[in-house]
C-alpha positions as CSV (number, residue, x, y, z in Angstrom):
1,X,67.8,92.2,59.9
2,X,66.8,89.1,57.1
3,X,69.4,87.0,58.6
4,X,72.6,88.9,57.6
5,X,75.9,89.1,59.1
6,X,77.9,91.9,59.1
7,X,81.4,91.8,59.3
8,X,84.3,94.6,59.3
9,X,83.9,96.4,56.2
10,X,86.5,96.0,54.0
11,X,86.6,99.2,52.1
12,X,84.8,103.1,52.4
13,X,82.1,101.6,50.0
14,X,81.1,97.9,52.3
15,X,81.1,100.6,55.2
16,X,79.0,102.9,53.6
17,X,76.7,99.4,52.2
18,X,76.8,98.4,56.1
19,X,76.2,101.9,57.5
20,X,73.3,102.4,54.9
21,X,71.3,99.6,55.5
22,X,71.4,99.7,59.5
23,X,70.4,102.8,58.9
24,X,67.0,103.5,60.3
25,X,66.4,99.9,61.0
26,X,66.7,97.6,64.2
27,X,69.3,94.9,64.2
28,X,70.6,91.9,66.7
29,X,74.1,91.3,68.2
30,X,74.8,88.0,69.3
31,X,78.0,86.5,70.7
32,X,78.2,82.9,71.4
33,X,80.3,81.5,74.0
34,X,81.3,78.0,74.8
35,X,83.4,77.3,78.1
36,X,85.3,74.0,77.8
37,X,86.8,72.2,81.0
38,X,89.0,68.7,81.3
39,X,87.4,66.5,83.8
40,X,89.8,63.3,85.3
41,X,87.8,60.4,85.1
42,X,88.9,57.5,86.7
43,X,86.9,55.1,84.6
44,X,87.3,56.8,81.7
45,X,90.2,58.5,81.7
46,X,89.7,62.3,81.3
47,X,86.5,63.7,79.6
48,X,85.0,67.3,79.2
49,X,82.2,69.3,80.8
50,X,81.2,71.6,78.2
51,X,78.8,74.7,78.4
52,X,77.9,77.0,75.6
53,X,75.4,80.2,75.6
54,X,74.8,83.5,73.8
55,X,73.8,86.7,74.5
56,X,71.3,88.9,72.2
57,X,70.9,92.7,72.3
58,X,68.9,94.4,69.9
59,X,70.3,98.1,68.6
60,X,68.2,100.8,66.9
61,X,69.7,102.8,64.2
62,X,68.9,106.1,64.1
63,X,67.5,107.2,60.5
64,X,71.7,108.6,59.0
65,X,71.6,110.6,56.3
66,X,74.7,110.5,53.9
67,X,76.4,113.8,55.3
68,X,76.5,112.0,58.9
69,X,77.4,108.1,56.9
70,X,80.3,109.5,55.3
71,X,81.5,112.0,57.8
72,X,81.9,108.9,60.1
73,X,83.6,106.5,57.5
74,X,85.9,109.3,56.9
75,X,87.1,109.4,60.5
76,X,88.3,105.7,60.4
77,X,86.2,104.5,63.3
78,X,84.6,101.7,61.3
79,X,87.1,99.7,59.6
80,X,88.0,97.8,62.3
81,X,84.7,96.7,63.5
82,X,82.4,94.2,62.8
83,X,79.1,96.2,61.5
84,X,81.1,98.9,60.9
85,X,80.3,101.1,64.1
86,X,82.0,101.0,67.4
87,X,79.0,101.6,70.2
88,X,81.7,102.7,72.8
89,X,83.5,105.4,70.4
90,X,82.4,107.6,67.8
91,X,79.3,105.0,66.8
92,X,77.3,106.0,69.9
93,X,76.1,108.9,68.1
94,X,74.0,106.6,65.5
95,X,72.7,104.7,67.9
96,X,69.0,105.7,69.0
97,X,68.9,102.8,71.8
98,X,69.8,99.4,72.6
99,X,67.8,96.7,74.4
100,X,69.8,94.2,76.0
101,X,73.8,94.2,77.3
102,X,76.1,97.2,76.4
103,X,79.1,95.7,76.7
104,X,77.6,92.2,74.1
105,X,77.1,95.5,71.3
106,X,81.2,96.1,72.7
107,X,82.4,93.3,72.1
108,X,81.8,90.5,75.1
109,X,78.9,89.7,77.5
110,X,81.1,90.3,80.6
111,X,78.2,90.1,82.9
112,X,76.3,86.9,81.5
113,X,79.9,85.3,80.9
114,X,80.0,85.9,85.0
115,X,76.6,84.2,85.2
116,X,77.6,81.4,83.5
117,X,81.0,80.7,84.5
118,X,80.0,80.9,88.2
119,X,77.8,78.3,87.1
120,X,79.6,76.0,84.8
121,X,82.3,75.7,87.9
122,X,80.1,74.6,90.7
């Protein structure tokens, strides 16, 4: 949504800001992950393989009116939450869908960080 990143709100009002504009609207999670190994190199001494990826899930809003916005701040879930919603507790139920990895909207691509790992070590 126009580029914005939303971090934990830090009052009842930046929730309700946060909450409010994803109302209704589609948005994009995206974690960024970069694994770093130390490689012995005998001419060089020791160097570093490096690997970096992301994952991208979109999440629909459902359209929130104010009642259901401020019943939710009120129960604390947001604060400590970037976006201000947790998709694995009370935030579920403003979620209409998500396309893409549960647990990236969570909090960490578990299954593409598999992926990639498995990868980066071979």
């Amino acid at each position: 949504m126009d580029n914005k990143i939303y971090e934990k709100p830090m009052d009842k009002k930046d929730a309700y800001r946060i909450l409010k504009s994803l109302s209704d609207n589609t948005h994009r999670v995206l974690t960024g992950v970069t694994l770093l190994k130390r490689e012995i190199n005998s001419a060089t001494g020791s160097d570093f393989k490096i690997h970096s990826f992301y994952e991208q899930t979109s999440v629909n809003f459902a359209n929130l009116d104010d009642n259901v916005i401020n019943s939710y701040i009120e129960s604390g879930d947001p604060f400590d939450k970037a976006g201000g919603y947790g998709i694995q507790s009370l935030g579920a139920s403003l979620v209409k869908s998500i396309n893409g990895d549960f647990f990236n909207v969570q909090g960490f691509p578990a299954h593409k960080f598999s992926v990639e790992l498995k990868k980066f070590i071979q």
